[in-house]
C-alpha positions as CSV (number, residue, x, y, z in Angstrom):
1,X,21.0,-1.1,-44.9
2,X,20.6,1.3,-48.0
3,X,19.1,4.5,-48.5
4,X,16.0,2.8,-50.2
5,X,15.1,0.3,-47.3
6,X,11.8,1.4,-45.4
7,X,13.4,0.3,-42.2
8,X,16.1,2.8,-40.9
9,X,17.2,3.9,-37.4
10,X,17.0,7.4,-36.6
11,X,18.1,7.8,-32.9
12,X,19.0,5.7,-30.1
13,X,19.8,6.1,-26.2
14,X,21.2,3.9,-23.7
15,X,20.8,4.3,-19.9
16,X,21.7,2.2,-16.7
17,X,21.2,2.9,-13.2
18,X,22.2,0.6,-10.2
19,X,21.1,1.4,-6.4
20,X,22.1,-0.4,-3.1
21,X,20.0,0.3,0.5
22,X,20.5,-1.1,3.7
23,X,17.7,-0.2,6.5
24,X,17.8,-0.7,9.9
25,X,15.0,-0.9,12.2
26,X,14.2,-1.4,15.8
27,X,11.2,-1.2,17.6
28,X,10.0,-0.8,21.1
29,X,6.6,-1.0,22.0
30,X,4.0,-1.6,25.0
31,X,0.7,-2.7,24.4
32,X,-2.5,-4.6,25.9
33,X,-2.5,-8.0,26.6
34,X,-5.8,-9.3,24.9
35,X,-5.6,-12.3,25.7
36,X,-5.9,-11.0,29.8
37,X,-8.8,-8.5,28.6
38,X,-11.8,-11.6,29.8
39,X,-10.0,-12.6,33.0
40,X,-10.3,-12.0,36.1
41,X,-7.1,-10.4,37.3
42,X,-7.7,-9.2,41.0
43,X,-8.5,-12.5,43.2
44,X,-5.5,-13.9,44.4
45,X,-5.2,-17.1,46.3
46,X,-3.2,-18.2,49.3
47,X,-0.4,-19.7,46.8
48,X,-0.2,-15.6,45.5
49,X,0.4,-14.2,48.3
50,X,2.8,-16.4,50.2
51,X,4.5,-15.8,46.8
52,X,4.1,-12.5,46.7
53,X,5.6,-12.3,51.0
54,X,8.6,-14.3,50.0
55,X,9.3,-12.0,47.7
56,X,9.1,-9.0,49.6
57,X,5.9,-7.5,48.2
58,X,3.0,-6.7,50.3
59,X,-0.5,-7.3,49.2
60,X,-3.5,-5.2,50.4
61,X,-6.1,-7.5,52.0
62,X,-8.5,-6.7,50.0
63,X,-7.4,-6.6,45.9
64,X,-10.4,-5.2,43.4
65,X,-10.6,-2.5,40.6
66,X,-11.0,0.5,43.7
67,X,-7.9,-0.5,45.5
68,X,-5.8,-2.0,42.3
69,X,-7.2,0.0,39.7
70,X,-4.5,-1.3,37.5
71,X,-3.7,-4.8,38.8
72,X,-0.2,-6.4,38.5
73,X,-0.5,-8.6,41.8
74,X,-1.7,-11.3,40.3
75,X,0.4,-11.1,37.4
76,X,3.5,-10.9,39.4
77,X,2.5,-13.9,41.5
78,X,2.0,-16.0,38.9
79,X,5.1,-15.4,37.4
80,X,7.4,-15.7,40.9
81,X,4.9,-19.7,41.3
82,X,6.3,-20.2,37.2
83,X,2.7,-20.4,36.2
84,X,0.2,-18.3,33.7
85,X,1.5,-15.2,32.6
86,X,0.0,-15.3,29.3
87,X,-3.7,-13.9,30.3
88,X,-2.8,-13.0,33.7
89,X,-1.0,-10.2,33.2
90,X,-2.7,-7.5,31.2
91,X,0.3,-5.8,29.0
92,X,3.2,-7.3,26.9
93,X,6.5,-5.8,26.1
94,X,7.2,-6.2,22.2
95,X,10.9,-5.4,20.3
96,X,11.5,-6.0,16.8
97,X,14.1,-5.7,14.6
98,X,14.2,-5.9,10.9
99,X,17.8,-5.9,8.7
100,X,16.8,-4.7,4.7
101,X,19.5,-5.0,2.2
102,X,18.4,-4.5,-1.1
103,X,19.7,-3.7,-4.2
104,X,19.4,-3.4,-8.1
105,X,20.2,-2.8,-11.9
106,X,17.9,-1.8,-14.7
107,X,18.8,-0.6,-18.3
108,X,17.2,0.7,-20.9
109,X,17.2,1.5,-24.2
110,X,15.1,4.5,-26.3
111,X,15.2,5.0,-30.1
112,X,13.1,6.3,-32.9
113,X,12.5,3.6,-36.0
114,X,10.7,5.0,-39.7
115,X,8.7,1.5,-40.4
116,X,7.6,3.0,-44.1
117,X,6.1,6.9,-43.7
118,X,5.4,5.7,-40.0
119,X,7.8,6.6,-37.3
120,X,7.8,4.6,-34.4
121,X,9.6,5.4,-30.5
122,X,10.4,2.5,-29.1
123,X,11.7,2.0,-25.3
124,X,13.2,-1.9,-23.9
125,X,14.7,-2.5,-20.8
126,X,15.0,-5.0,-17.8
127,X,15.3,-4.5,-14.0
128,X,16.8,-6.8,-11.6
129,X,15.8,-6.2,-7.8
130,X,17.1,-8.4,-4.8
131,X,16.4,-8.1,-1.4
132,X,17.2,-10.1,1.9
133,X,14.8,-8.7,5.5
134,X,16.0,-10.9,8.2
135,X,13.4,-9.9,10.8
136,X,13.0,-10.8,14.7
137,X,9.9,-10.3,17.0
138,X,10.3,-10.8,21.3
139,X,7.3,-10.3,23.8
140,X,7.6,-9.9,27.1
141,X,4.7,-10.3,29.7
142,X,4.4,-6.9,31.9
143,X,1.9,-4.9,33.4
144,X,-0.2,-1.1,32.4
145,X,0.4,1.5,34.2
146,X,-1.7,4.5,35.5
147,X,0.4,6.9,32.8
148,X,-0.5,4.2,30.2
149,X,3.2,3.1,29.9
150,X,3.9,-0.8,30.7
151,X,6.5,-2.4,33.2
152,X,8.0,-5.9,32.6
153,X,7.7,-8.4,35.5
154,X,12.1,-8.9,34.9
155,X,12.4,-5.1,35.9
156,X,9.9,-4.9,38.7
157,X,11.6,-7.5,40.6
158,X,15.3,-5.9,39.6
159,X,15.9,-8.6,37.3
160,X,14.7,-12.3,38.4
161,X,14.6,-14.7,36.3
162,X,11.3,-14.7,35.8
163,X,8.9,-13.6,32.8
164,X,12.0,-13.2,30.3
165,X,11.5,-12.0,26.9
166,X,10.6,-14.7,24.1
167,X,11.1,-14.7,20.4
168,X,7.9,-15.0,18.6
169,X,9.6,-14.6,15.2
170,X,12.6,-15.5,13.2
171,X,12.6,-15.0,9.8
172,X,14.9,-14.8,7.0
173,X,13.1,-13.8,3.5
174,X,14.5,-13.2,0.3
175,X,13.6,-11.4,-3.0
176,X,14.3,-11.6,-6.4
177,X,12.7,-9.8,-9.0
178,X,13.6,-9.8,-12.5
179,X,11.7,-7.9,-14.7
180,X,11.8,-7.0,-19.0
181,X,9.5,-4.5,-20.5
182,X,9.0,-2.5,-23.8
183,X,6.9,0.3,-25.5
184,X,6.1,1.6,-28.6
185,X,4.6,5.1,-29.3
186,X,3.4,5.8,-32.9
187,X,1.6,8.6,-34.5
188,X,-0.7,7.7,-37.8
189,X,-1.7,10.9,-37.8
190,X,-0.6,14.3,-36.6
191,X,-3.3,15.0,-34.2
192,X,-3.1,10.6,-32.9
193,X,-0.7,9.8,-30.5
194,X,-1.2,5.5,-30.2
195,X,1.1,3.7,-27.1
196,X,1.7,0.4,-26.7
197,X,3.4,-1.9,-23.3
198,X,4.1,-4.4,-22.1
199,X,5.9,-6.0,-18.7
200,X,6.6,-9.3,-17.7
201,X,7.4,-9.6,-14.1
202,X,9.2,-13.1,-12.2
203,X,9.6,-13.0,-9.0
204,X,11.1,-15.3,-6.2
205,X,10.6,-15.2,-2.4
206,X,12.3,-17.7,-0.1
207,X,10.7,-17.6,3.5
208,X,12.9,-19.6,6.1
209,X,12.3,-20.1,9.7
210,X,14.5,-20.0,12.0
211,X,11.9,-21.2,15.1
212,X,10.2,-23.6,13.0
213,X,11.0,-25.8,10.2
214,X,8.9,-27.7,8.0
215,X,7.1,-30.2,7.6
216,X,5.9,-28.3,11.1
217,X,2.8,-26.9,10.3
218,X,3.4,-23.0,12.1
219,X,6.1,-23.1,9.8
220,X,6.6,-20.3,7.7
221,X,9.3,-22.2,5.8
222,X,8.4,-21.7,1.6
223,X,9.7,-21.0,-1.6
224,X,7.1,-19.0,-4.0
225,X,7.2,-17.9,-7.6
226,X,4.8,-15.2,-9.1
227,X,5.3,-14.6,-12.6
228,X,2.7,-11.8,-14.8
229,X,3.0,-10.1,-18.1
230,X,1.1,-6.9,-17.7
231,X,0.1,-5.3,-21.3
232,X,-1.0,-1.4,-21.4
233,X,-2.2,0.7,-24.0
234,X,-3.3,4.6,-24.6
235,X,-4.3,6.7,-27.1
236,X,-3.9,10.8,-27.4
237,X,-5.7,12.6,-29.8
238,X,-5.5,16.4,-30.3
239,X,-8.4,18.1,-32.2
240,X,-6.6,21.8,-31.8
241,X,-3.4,22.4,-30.2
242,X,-4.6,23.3,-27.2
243,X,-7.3,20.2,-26.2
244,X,-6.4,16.8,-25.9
245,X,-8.5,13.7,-25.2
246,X,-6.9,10.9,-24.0
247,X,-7.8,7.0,-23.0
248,X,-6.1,4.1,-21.5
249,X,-6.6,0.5,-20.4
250,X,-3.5,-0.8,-18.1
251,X,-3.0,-4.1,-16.2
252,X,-0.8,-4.2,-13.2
253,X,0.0,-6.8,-10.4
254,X,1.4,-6.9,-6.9
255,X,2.9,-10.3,-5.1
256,X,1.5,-11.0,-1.5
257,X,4.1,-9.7,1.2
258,X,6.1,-12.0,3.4
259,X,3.7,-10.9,6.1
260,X,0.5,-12.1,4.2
261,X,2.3,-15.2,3.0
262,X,3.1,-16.0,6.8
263,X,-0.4,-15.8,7.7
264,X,-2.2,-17.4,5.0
265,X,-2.9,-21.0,6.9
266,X,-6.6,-21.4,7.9
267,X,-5.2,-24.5,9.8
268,X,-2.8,-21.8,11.9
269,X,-4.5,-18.4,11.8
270,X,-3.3,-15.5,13.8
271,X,-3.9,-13.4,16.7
272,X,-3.3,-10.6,14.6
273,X,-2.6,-9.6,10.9
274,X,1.3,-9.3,12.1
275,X,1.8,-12.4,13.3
276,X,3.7,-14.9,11.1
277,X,2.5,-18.6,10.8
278,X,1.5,-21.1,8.5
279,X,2.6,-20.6,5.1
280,X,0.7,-21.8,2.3
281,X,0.5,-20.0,-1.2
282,X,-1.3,-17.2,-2.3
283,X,-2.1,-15.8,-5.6
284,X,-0.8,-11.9,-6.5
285,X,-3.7,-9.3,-6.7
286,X,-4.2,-8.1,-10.2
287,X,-5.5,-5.1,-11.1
288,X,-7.2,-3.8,-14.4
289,X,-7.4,0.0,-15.3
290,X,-9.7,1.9,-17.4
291,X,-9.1,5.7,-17.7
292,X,-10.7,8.7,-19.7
293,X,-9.9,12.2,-20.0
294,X,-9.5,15.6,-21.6
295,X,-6.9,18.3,-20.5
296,X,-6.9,21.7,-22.0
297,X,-5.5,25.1,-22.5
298,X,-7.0,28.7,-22.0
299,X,-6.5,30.9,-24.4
300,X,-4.3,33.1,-22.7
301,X,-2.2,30.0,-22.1
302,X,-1.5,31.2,-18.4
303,X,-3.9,28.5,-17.1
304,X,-5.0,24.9,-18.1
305,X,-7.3,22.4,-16.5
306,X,-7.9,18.5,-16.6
307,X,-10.7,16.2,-16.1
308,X,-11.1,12.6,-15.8
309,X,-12.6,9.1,-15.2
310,X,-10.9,6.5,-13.9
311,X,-11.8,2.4,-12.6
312,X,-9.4,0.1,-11.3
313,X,-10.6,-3.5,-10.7
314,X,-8.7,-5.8,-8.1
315,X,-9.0,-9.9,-8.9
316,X,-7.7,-12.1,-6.1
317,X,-7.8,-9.2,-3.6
318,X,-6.3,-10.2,-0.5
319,X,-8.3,-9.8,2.7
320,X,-7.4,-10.7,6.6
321,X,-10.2,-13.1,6.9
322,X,-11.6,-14.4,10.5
323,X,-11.4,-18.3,11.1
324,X,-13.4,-20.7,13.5
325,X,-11.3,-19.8,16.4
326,X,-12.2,-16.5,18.0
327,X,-10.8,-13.4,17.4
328,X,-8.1,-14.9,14.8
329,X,-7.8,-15.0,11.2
330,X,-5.7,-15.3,8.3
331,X,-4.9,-14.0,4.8
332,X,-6.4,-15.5,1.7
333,X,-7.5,-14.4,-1.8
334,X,-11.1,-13.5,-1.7
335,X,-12.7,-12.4,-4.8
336,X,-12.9,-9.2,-6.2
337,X,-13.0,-4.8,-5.1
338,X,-13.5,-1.6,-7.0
339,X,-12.2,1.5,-6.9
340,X,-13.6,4.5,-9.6
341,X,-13.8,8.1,-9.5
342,X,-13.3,11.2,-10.9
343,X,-10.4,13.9,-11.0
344,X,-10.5,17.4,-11.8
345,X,-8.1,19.6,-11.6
346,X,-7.2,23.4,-12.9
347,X,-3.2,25.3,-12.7
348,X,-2.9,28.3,-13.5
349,X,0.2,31.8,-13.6
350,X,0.3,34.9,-13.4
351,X,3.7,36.7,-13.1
352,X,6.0,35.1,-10.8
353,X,2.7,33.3,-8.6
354,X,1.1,30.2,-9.5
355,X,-1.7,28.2,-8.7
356,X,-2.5,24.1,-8.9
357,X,-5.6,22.7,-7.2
358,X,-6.7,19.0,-7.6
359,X,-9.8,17.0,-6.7
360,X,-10.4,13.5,-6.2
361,X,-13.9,11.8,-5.7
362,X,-13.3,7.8,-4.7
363,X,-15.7,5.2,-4.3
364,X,-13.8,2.1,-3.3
365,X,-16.5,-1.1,-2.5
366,X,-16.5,-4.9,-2.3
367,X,-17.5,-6.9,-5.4
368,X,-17.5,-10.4,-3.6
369,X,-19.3,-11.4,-0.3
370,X,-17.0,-12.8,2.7
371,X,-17.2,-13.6,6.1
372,X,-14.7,-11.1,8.4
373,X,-13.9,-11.0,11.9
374,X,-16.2,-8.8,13.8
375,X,-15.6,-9.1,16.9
376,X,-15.0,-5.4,17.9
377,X,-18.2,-4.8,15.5
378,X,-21.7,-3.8,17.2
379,X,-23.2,-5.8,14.3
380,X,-21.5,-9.5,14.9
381,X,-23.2,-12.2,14.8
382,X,-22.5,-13.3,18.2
383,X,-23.7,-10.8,20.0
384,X,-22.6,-7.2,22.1
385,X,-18.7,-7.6,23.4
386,X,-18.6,-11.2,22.3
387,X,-16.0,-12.1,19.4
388,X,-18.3,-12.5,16.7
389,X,-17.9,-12.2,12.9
390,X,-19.7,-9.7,10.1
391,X,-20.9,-10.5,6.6
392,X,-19.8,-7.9,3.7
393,X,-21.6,-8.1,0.3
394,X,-21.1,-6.3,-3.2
395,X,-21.3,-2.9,-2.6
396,X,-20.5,-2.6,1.0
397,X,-17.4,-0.2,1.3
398,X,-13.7,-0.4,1.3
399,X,-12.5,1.0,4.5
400,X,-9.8,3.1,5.0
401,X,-10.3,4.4,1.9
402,X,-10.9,8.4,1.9
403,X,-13.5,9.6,-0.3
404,X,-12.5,12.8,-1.2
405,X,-9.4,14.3,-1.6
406,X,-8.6,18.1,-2.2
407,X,-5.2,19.5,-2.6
408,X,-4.0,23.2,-3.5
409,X,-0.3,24.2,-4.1
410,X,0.7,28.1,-4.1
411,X,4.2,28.9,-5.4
412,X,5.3,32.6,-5.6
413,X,8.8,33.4,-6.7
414,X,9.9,36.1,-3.7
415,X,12.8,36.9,-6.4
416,X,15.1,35.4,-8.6
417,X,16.7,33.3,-6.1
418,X,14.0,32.5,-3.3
419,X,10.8,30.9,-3.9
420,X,7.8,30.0,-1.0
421,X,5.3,27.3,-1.4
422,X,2.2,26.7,0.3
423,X,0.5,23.1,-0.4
424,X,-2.9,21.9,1.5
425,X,-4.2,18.8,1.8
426,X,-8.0,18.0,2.5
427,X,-9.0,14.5,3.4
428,X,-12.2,13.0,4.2
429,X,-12.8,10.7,6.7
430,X,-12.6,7.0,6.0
431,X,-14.4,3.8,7.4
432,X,-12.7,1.7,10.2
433,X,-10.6,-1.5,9.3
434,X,-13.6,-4.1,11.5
435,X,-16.3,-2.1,10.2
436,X,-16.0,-3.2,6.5
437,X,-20.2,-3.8,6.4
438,X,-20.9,-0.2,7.6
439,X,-22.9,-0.8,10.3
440,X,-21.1,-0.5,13.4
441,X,-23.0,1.6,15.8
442,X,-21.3,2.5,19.2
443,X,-23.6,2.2,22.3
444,X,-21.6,4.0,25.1
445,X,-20.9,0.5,27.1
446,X,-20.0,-2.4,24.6
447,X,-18.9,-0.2,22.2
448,X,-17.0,3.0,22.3
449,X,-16.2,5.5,19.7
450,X,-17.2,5.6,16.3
451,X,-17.1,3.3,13.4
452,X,-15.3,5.7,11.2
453,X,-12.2,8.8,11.6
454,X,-13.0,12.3,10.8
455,X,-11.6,14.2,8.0
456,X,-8.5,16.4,8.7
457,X,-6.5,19.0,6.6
458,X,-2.8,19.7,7.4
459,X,-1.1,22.8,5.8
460,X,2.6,22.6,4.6
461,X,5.0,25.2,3.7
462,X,8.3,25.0,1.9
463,X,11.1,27.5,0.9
464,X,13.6,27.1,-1.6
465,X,17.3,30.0,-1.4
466,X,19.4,29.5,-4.7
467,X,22.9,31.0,-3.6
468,X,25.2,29.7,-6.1
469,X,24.4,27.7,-9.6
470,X,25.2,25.0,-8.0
471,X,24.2,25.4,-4.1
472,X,21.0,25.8,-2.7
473,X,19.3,26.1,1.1
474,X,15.9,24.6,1.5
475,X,13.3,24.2,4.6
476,X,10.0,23.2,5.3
477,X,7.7,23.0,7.9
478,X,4.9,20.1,7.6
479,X,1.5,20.6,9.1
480,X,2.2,24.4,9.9
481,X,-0.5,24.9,12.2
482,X,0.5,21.1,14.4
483,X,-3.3,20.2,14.0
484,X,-4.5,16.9,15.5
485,X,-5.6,14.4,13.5
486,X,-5.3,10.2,12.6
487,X,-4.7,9.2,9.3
488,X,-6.9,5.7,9.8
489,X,-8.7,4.2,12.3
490,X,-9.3,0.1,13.7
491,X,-12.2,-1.4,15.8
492,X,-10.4,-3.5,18.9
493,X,-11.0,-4.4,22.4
494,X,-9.8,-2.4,24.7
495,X,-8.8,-2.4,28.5
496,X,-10.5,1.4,29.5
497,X,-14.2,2.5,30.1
498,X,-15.4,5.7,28.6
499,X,-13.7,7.1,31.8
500,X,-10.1,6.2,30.7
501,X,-10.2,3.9,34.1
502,X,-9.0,-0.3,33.2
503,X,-11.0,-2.6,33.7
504,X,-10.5,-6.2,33.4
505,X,-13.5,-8.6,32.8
506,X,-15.7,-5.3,32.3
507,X,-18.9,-7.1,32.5
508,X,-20.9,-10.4,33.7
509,X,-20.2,-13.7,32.0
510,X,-23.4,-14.7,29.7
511,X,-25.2,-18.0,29.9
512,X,-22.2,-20.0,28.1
513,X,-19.9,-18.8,30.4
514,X,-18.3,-16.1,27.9
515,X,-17.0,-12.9,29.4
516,X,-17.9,-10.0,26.9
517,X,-15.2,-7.4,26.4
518,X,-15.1,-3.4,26.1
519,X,-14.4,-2.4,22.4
520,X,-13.6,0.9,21.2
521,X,-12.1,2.9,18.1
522,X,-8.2,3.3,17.9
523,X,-7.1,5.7,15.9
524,X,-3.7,6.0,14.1
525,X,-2.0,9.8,15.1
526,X,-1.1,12.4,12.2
527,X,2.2,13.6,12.1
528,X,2.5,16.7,14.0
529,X,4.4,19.9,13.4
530,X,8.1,19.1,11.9
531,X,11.0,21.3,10.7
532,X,13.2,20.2,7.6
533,X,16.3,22.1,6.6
534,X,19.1,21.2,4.2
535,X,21.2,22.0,1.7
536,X,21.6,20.7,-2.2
537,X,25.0,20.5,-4.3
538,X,24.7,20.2,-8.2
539,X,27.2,18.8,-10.3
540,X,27.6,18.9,-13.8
């Protein structure tokens, strides 16, 4: 290529970075048994207790909620006669275990081109991402506790063979991901900064099940592909050098997890959004993004602020959806949610101290109507404690969702080798995962606690001891002052009156013969205090 051609190549860089990751992860956890939450767990017949007497365990004459406050008779009877532990016994054992190996490639490559007087920076590159979770679920029937912990019936009786733990779930899923993109960045003008992208996305996830093949319908046997190309585009423009407006439009996209693709049968809903079943398709969520703003400089040029707009549409949103049989549900695409808001935000120096606060106003709502489960909401359609379901429409609001968001981060350079930072975060509270329509309202008997969690704001501090160019000692200490607080919050049934006593079968059966339940407000804990320390080597 000559001199004289309009096309010439100024600059170009090549980079390539390949990562591999294996996770390991076991679980341990005791919970209610729902399904015992409506029964009544303290009569025992005369099959129970000559059960119970051959076994050595001796049964007061009289068994009710004053003399068994937490029953487990009945539960172990049942289990020694090999009959009903399922809703009988009023806690489960559950262990998991989930093997990740994942691993990937991408490359890229970043030049400058002269198309005529213009000059254009260019970026390609592809990704290639694989992953394999082989992941395994047991249950165990057991009984509460008064300390709220949960015995199996295979240790109370020192090991008989009797309520032994059951897998629930065997999966093996795979991933493939292969993804090419590209970006051009051109300036027309001196003050007009114009970007251009693209991505195209293909991915490939094999579900197999190791409990259940196909053509069994609770089979979450399936082989899926989700293919997108998401385009993107901005534009810059700088009146002086020290204001800049900027605007951008962006399309992104998200494949449903193996979790929602295992629970995505209306034919074989489940018991709760974790539960694997039925596996029928579903469409990926896509997003579109519009975003305006303006940053600028003060004068001094020790401080600077931002402002801007921003809306994000969802299309084929993926909700946990009830179904005709009570209490269950599955995953589908729905229809349509927003989010929008406005950020604003200021830094600012002054010697070796500075200075970075942010604010963030959200309003995340519905844009489709849908039918949910509701039956931990005061508002179902069933009626108090039964399991009922709620009707959201456009406009009602996205829960879990904070509304406001504040965050501050002080840095001050203690000398030329030690720095402290200070960083607080302010969040508001957020709606409750059942109370999607906004009108749970707790009533002290049916319903406990409230439709919502509060706001909380944790404070962090970090410090930073350079010793060497290419050593340095770092700490931290996250939520300084161990505050209290839940990150979300999820309407449920629950086993305990406002007392913290359990009762089972909490109130009279109604006219059909349905046995309404005690629901309450669970709340999902904060972190608390916790220490970091470490140390960092830099080579050249």
């Amino acid at each position: 290529m000559g001199r004289g051609d309009p096309l010439t190549r100024l600059l170009a860089d090549v980079l390539a970075v390949s990562y591999l990751r294996r996770i390991d992860t076991r679980t341990v956890n005791g919970d209610l048994n729902g399904d015992a939450l409506d029964q009544q767990l303290y009569t025992l017949s005369a099959a129970d207790r000559a059960a119970l007497a051959a076994a050595g365990i001796a049964a007061p004459p009289v068994v009710d909620a004053t003399t068994t406050p937490f029953p487990y008779l009945l539960c172990v009877a049942q289990a020694l006669q090999g009959r009903d532990i399922d809703t009988k016994c009023n806690a489960v054992l559950r262990r998991s275990r989930s093997r990740q190996h994942q691993s990937g490639i991408a490359a890229q490559a970043s030049g400058a081109l002269q198309l005529g007087a213009t000059t254009h920076r260019t970026v390609v590159g592809a990704t290639f991402d694989a992953s394999r979770t082989r992941f395994t679920q047991s249950s165990q029937a057991a009984f509460l506790l008064a300390d709220r912990s949960v015995q199996t019936i295979t240790d109370f009786l020192a090991g008989a063979d009797v309520g032994a733990a059951e897998t629930n779930v065997e999966l093996d899923a795979r991933t493939r991901t292969t993804s090419v993109f590209a970006a051009d960045s051109v300036s027309p003008a001196s003050d007009l900064h114009l970007t251009f992208a693209a991505r195209y996305d293909r991915t490939h996830i094999s579900n197999r099940d190791a409990l259940r093949s196909a053509p069994d319908p609770a089979s979450f046997d399936g082989d899926h592909v989700f293919a997108r190309l998401n385009p993107a585009a901005g534009v810059n423009w700088n009146p002086t050098p020290a204001l800049t407006f900027y605007a951008g439009y962006a399309e992104g996209s998200r494949t449903p997890s193996a979790i929602e693709l295992g629970c995505a049968n209306p034919a074989q809903p489940c018991k709760l959004p974790n539960a694997l079943a039925g596996d029928p398709p579903l469409r990926q969520v896509v997003a579109h993004t519009i975003e305006l703003g303006v940053r600028g400089d003060a004068p001094s040029a020790r401080a600077s602020w931002r402002a801007g707009v921003f809306r994000t549409d969802n299309v084929d949103d993926i909700l946990f959806v009830s179904s005709d049989a009570a209490g269950q549900g599955y995953f589908r695409n729905f229809g349509r949610t927003r989010r929008q808001g406005i950020e604003l935000g200021a830094t600012g120096h002054a010697g070796r101290v500075s200075l970075d606060v942010a604010w963030t106003l959200v309003d995340a709502r519905f844009r489709s109507a849908e039918r949910l489960n509701g039956a931990a909401n005061s508002s179902n359609d069933e009626g108090p404690g039964l399991a009922g379901a709620i009707e959201i429409v456009p406009g009602d609001r996205v829960p879990l969702v904070p509304r406001q968001i504040f965050k501050a981060v002080l840095d001050v350079a203690t000398s030329e080798r030690t720095s402290v930072v200070v960083d607080l975060v302010a969040t508001a509270g957020v709606a409750a995962r059942g109370n999607e329509n906004g009108q749970h309202v707790p009533d002290g008997g049916f319903y406990l606690g409230p439709g919502r969690s509060p706001g909380h704001t944790v404070l962090n501090v970090a410090g930073n001891f350079q010793a060497t160019r290419r050593v340095s000692f770092f700490g931290r200490i996250a939520n300084l002052l161990d505050r209290r607080y839940s990150t979300a919050a999820q309407l449920g049934a629950t086993g305990f009156d406002a007392s913290g006593r359990f009762i089972a079968q909490p109130f009279p059966a109604d006219a059909q013969g349905r046995s309404p339940l005690r629901n309450s407000t669970f709340f999902a804990p904060g972190a608390p205090r916790l220490f970091t320390a470490g140390v960092r080597l830099a080579f050249d």
